[in-house]
N, C-alpha and C positions, 0 to 999 in steps of 0.2 A: 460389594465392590471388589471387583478382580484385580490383584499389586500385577507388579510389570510379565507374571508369565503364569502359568499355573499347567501340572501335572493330573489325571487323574489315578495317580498310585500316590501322590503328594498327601499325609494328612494332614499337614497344615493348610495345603493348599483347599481341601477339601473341610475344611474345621468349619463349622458355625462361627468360630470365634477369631475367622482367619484378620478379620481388623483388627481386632484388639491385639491378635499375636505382632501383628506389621507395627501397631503405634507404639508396643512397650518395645520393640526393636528401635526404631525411632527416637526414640526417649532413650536411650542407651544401656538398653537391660538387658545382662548376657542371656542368652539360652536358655541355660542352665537354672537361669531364678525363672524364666519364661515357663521352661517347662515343669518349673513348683507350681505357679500359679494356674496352668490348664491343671494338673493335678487334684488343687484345691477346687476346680471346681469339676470334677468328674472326666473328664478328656486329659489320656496318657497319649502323649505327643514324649519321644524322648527329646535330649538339647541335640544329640550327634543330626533325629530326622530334624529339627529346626533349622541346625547350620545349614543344611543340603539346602534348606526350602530358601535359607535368605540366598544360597549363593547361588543356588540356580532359579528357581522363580520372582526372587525379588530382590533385584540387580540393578538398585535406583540408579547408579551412573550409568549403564547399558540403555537405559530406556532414557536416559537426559541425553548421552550422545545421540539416540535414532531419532529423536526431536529436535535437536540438535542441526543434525546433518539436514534434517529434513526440511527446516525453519530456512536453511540456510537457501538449499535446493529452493522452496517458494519465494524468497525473495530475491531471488536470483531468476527466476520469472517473472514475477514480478515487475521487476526493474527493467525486465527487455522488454515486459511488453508496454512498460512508461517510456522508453527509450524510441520504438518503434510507434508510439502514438505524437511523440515530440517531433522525429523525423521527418513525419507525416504534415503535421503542422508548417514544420521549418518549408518543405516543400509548396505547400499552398501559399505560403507566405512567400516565396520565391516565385513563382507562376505571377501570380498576381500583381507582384509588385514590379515583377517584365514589362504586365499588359497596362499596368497602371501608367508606368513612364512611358508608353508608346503613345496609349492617348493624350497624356499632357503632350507631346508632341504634335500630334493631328491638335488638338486646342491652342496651341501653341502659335501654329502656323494660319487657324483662321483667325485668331484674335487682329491679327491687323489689318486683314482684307475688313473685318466688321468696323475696327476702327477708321478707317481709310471711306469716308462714306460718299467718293466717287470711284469705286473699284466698281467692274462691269458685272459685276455679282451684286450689287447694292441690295436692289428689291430682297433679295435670297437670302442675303445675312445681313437681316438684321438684328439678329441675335444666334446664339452658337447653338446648334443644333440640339435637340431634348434629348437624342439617344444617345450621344457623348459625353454629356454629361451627367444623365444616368449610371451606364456605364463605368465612367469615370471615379463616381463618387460609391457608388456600388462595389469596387473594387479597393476602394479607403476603407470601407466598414470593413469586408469582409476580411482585409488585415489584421484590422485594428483587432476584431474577434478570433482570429487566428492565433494573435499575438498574447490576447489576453489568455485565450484558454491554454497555451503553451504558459503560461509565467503560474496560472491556477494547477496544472498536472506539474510544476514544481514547486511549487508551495511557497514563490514569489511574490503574490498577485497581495493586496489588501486585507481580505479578507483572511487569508490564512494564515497572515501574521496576527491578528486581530485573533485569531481562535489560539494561536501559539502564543497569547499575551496571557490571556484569559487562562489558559490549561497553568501556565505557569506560577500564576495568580493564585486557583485553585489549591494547586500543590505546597506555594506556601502557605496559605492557610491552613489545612490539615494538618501542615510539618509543626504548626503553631497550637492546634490542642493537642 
């Protein structure tokens, strides 16, 4: 397992024993007892090449900021392309809901000629035509599902409070063994 850099003039970096150098670093052990223990066991690492090796190959805050930055960078794409999926929605939802009120309109206006059942249209309406209200209702769903899947990509919707219950749930219990 390769730590955050590695040189090939490095001998630690290059050591068979390069984890175990990294974990007693870790564990808070100067160099200097670092470099007894490769000693003791046949590999002369002096503590001056160790220092070099933590401060230039393994430079754990250097690679927490590049993950860091980086973590940051994706969800910051992320986020626009959750933003630009919402938009998109908000849109559909917008169009739709224009054509939705136009038709309640057009239904609107034959409802009385059908109710009025000596209007010179009789025969013709006596019932509101099947593609308006196709149309019409066609136009409700596909809000509705607009609507829902804009409230699901924000983590609104039922079910994702439902899994945000549960996660919560879980975590106390663990906190609890």
């Amino acid at each position: 397992m390769a730590g955050a850099g590695y040189s090939s003039r490095c001998k630690a970096c290059n050591s068979p024993l390069r984890t175990q150098i990294e974990q007693w670093h870790e564990d808070g052990q100067s160099s200097r007892v670092i470099s007894a223990k490769l000693k003791e066991r046949g590999e002369k690492i002096s503590d001056r090449a160790l220092d070099n090796h933590f401060d230039e190959h393994y430079n754990v805050q250097d690679v927490a900021r590049e993950q860091y930055q980086q973590s940051q960078v994706n969800i910051e794409a992320d986020a626009q392309a959750l933003v630009s999926d919402i938009k998109i929605l908000d849109n559909v939802v917008s169009g739709k809901y224009q054509l939705h009120q136009k038709l309640e309109k057009i239904l609107n206006s034959l409802l009385p000629e059908i109710a009025d059942k000596k209007g010179p249209n009789h025969a013709e309406l006596t019932k509101i035509p099947t593609v308006y209200v196709t149309l019409y209702n066609g136009c409700a769903a596909e809000i509705r599902q607009a609507l829902k899947a804009k409230q699901e990509l924000l983590g609104e919707d039922g079910n994702s409070k439902k899994a945000g219950a549960m996660q919560s749930w879980v975590d106390m219990m663990l906190e609890d063994e």
